[in-house]
N, C-alpha and C positions, 0 to 999 in steps of 0.2 A: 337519124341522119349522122351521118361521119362528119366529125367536125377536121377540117383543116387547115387552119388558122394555127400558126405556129403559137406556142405557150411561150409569154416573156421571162426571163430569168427576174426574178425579183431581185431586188436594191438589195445589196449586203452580199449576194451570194452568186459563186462564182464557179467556172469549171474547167477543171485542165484532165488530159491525160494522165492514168498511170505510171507508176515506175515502178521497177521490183521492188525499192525500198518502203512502199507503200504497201508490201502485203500485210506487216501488223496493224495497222491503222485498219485496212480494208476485212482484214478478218474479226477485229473487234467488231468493225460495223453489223456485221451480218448476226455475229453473236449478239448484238443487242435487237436484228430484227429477228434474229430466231426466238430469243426469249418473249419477243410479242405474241410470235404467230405460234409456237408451238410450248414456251413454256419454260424453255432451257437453251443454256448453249448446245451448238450439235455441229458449228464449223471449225475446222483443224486449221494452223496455219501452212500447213504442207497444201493442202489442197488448195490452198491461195497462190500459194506459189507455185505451185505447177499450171494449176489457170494463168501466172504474167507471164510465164517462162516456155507457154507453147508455141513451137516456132512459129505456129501458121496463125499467131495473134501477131498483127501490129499494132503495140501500145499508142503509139500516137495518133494513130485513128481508130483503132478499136477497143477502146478504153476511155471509161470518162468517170473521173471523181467530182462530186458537186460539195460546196462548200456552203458555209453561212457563217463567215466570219473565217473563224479557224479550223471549228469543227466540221468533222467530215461526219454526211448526212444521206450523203445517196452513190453509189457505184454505176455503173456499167460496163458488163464487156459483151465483145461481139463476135463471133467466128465462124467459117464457113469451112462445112464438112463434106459436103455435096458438090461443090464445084460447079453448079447451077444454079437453080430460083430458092432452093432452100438455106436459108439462113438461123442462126441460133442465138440465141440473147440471154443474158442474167441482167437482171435490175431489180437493186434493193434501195429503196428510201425509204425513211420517219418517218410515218405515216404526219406528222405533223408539219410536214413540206411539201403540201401539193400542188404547189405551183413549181417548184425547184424540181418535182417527179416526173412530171406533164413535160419540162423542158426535156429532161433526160429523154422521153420517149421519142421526141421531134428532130434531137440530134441522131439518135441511134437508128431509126426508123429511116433516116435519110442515107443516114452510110449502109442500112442493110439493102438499099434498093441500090447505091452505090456499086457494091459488091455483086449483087446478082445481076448488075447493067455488063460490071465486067468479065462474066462470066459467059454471056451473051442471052442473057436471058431477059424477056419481057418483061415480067413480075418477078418481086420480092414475093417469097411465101416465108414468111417471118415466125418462131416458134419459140415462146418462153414459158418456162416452168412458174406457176405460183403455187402458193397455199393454197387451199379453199377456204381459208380465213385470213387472208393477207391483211400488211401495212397497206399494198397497192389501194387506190382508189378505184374499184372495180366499176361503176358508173362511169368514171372518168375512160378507162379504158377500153370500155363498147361505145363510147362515145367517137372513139379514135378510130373503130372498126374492130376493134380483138375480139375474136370469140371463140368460147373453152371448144374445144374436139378430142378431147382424152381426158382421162382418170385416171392416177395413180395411188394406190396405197404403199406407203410406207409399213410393214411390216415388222414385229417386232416378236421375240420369245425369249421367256427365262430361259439359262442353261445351269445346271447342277451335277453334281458329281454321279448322278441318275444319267445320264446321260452317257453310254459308252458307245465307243468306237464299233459301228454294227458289223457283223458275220458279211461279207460280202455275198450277193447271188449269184448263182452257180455260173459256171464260165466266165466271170466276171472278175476282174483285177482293176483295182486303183493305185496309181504312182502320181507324184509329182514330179513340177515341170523341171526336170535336175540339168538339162544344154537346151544348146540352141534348137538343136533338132524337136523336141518337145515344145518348147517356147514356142515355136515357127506350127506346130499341129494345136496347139489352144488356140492360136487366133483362125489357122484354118476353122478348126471346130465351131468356131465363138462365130464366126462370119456365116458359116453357112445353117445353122442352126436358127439362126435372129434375121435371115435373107428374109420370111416374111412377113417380119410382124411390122406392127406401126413404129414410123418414122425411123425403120432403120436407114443408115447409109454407109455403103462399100466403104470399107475403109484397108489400105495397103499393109503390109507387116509394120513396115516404119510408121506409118502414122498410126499404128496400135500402139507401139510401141510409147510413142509422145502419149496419144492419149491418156495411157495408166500411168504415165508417172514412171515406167520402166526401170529407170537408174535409181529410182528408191523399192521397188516392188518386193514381196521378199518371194521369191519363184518355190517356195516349197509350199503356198498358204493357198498354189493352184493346181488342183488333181484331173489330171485327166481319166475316163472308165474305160477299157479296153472291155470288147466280146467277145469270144472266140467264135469262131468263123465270122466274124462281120468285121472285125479291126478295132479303132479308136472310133467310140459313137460318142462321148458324151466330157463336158467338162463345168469343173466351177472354178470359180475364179473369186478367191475371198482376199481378205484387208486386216491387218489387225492394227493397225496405226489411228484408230478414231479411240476418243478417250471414253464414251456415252457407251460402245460398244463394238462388240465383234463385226462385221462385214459382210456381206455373200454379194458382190458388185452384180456378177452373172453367175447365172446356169443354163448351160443349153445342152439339151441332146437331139442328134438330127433325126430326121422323119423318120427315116427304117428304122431307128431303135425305141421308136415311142411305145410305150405298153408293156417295157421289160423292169418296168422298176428301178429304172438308173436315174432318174430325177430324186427318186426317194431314199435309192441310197446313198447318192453325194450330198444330200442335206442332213440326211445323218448321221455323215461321216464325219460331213463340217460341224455339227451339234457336240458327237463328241470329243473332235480335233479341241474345240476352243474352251468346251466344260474343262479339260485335261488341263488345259493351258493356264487355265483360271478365273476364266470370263466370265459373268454373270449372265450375261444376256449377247443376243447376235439380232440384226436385223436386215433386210431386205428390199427395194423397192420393186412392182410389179405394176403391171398394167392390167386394168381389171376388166378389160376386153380380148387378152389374152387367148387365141382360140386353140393354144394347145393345151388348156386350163389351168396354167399352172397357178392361180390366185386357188382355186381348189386346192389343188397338190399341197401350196402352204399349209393351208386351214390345216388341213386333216394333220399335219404334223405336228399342230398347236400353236401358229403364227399366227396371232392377232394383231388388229391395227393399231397403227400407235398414232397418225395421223395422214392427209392424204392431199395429195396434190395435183392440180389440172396443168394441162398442156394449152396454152391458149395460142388464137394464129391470127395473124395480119398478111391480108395478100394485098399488096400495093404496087402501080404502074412504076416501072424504073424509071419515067418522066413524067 
């Protein structure tokens, strides 16, 4: 049964919105639940900041720091990329705060049905990333109605000086993204490439743009694959600003070009782009339902898991 009885804020601890000035504080937190759940830090503080700094968040309702005293114990933010019933959520608390967790859930859960009321939609369909070993209280959270609909692995592989830059396949040219005209065909490509897989949603050039981070992006670390006679089929889209490791955010190549070997060779392009560079390692997340197999395509390139994470959903009346 779905409990819906709102969770009290316990004595001592308290919750306000964010502010940009809170993304060190907020990026430590996450480093200490990533050190929980996976073992190490693995969050930058750039990525925090460009999570307070997207336009289409309002910190003061889409943002919640929970406190217990001084210390900061639990985050949330909240945003909507769909423009309808679909809604999107991060929340991290100490696992040794679960009643201060539980509150966090009942405020953001009310401003996601908020947001899809204003959109004109019936239903919240609410979707947050966990571990599969989370702080979260996962009883607690089917108790609320969550439940997992996706698998992700987190992918990972050594890179060494064994790794060069591969012979490109025939008719086949890679460049990076050097103007706008290129920039303006990655998202083309990146949009219509991921059109069907799970939980995409349409996103415009500018709001691609917000999303990476753009004004920090460094445009040459994303290769587009051009074919002759077919045009530009395929692009990856890599990162080298995490400290753990090299990047590969996407890869897509569109339908007509599937079966040419252009997934395999912008991964080992990017292998030996970042071995060159100095990287020891690169990693990857994928969805292991994927039906244009690409968790396959990894493997066989020697991308093993490093850990893995569910897609959990709450569909709730927006009254």
């Amino acid at each position: 049964m779905t409990t819906t009885h709102p969770a009290a804020l316990p004595a001592g601890m308290t919750v306000r919105p964010a502010r940009l000035d809170d993304a060190s504080a907020v990026c430590a937190l996450l480093n200490e639940v990533d050190r929980l759940e996976i073992g190490r830090a693995e969050t930058e503080l750039a990525e925090v900041q460009a999570d307070l700094r997207h336009p289409e968040v309002d910190l003061e309702r889409d943002s919640w720091l929970l406190f217990d005293g001084d210390r900061l114990v639990g985050y949330g933010l909240l945003w909507d990329e769909s423009g309808g019933e679909r809604i999107d959520m991060d929340h991290y608390a100490l696992p040794d705060r679960p009643l201060g967790a539980l509150h966090l859930f009942e405020l953001m859960e009310a401003r996601a049905a908020e947001r899809a009321a204003a959109n004109g939609a019936d239903r919240a369909v609410v979707h947050l990333h966990l571990n599969t070993a989370p702080t979260t209280d996962l009883d607690a959270l089917r108790g609320r109605g969550w439940r997992p609909v996706r698998r992700y692995h987190v992918l990972e592989r050594p890179l060494s000086p064994a790794d060069e830059l591969p012979a490109p396949p025939p008719g086949v040219t890679l460049r990076p993204c050097a103007d706008e005209t290129d920039r303006r065909q990655a998202h083309a490509l990146l949009q219509a490439s991921f059109a069907d897989h799970f939980d995409f949603q349409p996103r415009t050039y500018e709001q691609w743009l917000d999303d990476i981070d753009a004004e920090n992006a460094d445009w040459s670390l994303i290769w587009i694959a051009h074919v002759d006679g077919l045009g530009d089929a395929a692009v990856l889209r890599s990162r080298d600003d995490r400290t753990t490791m090299a990047w590969i955010a996407s890869l897509g190549v569109l339908a007509a070009a599937r079966g040419r070997g252009l997934g395999s060779h912008l991964l080992r392009h990017a292998f030996g782009h970042y071995a060159a560079r100095g990287r020891d390692r690169i990693g990857l997340g994928v969805d292991t339902d994927n039906s244009s197999g690409a968790l396959a395509l990894y493997e066989r390139h020697g991308m093993k898991l490093d850990f893995a994470v569910d897609t959990w959903e709450l569909v709730r009346p927006v009254v």
